[in-house]
C-alpha positions in Angstrom: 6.0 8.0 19.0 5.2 9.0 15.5 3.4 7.4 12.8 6.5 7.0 11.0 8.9 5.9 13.5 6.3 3.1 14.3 6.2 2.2 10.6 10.2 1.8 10.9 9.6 -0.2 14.1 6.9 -2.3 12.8 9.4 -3.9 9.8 12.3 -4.2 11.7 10.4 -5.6 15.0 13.1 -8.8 16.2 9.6 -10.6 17.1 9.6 -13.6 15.5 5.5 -13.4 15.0 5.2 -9.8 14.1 7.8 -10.5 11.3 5.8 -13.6 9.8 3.2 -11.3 9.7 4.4 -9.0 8.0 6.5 -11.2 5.3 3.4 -12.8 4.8 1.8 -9.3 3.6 4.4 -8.2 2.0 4.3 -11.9 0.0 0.7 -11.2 -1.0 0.8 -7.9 -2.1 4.3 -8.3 -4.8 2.3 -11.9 -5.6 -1.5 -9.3 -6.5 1.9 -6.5 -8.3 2.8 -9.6 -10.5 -0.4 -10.7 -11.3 -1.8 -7.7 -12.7 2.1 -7.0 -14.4 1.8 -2.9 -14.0 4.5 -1.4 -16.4 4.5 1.8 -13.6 3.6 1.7 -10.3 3.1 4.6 -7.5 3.6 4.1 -3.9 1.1 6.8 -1.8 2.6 7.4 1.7 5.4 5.0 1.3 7.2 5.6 4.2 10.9 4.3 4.4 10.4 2.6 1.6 10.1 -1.3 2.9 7.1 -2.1 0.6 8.8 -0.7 -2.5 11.9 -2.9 -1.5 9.8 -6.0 -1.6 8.6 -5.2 -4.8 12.2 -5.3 -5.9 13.0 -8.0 -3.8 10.0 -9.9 -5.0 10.8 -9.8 -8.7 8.3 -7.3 -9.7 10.0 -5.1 -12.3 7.6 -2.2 -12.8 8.9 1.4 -12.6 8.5 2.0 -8.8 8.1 5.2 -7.8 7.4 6.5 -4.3 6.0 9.7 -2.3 6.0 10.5 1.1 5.0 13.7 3.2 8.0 13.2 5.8 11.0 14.5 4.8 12.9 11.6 7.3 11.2 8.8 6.0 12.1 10.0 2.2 15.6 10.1 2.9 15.4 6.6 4.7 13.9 5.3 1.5 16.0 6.4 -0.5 18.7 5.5 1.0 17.4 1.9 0.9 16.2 2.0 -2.7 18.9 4.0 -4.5 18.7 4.1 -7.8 15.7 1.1 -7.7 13.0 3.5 -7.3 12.2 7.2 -7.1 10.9 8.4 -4.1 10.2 11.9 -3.5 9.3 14.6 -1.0 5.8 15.2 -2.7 1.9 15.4 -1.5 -0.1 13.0 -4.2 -2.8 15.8 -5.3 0.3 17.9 -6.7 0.9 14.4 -8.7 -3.3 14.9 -10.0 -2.6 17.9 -10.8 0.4 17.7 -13.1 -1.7 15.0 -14.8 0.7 12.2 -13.6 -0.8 8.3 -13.8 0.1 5.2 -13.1 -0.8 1.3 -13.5 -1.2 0.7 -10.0 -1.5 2.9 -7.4 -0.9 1.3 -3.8 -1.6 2.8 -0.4 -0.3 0.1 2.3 -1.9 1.0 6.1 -2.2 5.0 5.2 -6.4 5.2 5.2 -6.2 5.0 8.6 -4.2 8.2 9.1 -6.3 10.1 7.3 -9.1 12.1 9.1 -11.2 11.9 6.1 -10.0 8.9 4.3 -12.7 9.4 1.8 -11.6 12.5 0.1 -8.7 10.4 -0.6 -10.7 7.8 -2.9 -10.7 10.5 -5.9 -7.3 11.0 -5.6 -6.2 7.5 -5.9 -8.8 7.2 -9.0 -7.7 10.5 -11.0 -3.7 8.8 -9.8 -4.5 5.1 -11.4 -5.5 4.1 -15.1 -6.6 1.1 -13.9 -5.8 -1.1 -10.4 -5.3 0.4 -6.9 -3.9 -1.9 -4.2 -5.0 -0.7 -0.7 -4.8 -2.1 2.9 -5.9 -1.2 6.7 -5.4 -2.8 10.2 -8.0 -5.1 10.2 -10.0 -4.1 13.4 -11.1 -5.2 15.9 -8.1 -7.6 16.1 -5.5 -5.5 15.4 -6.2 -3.4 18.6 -6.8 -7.0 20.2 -3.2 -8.5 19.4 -1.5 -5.2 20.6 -3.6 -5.6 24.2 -2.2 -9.0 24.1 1.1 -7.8 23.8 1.2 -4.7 25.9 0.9 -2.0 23.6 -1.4 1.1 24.0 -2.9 -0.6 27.1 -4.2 2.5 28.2 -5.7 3.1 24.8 -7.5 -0.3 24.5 -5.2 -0.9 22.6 -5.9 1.6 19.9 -2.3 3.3 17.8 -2.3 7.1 18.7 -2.1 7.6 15.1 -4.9 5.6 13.9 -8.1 7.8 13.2 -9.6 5.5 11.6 -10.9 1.8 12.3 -12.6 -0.6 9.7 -13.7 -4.3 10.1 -13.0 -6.4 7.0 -16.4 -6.0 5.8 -16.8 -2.2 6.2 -13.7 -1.4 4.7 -14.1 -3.5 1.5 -17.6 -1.4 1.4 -15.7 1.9 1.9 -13.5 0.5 -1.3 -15.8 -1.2 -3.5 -18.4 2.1 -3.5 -15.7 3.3 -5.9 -14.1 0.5 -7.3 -14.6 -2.9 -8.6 -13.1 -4.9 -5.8 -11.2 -8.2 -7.5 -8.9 -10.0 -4.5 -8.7 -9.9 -1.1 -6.3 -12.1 0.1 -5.8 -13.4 4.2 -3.2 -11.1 5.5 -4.5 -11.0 8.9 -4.3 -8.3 11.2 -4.7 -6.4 8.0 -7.4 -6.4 5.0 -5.7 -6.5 1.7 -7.7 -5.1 -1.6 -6.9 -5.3 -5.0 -9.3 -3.4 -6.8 -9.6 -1.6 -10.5 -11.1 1.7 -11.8 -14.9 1.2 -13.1 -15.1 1.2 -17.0 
């Protein structure tokens, strides 16, 4: 299974839990958009576009703009979005270097994918003039709830396509050794950040 289809699987799972979950993250991160009231916001790894679609959903009314390395999961987003938000076929360094920025600059459960999530951190900053909104399975209980429910047994219950595993406390370290760290709301199994730029 690929890290996209399981994104697509994840927000349209029928289980009644797994779908509280996720409205509830997906509650707290247009609330942390609306709070800080971005005027343009950018979408790293947005997948089929679900978190974009509660921004519209949810009242934010930023220009939303999306990017995505899978060619499938583009065309599911936009096929979503339409004419809501722009979502495109793009890597985000080509964005830093055509000296593109934005308000906020959100990457929702991406880190983890990333076999060095850290060269990532510049990115984001040269990306944002001022708040980043970030998030990772919160471990170890993410890989504890999928034991619980059967998935990845053999892996201890570990996604295939997660490289990299934080606890709530290393990962707002990993964040807050670049940027001022300023929310970080309960959306267990995940950790949540709002953070800004320094200066």
């Amino acid at each position: 299974m690929s890290a996209r289809h399981g994104n697509k699987q994840k927000h349209e799972s029928k289980n009644p839990i797994q779908r509280a979950l996720i409205a509830r993250f997906k509650r707290h991160a247009v609330r942390l958009a609306r709070s800080i009231a971005p005027r343009t916001i950018l979408d790293v790894g947005c997948g089929e576009g679900y978190m974009l679609e509660a921004f519209v959903e949810g009242g934010v009314t930023a220009e939303l703009r999306g990017v995505d390395l899978s060619e499938q999961a583009v065309e599911d987003a936009r096929a979503r979005l339409g004419p809501r938000a722009r979502v495109e076929l793009q890597d985000a360094r080509a964005l830093v270097d055509l000296g593109e920025t934005f308000e906020l600059v959100m990457m929702l459960e991406v880190l983890e994918h990333i076999p060095e999530p850290g060269q990532m951190l510049p990115i984001l900053d040269a990306l944002a003039t001022r708040h980043l909104l970030l998030s990772v399975p919160w471990e170890p209980f993410f890989r504890g709830l999928n034991l619980l429910r059967g998935k990845n047994v053999r892996r201890w219950g570990n996604d295939p396509e997660h490289v990299n595993h934080w606890g709530r406390a290393d990962f707002l370290e990993f964040v807050g050794a670049r940027f001022r760290v300023l929310e970080t709301p309960f959306v267990f199994p995940w950790v949540m950040v709002l953070c800004e730029r320094p200066g």
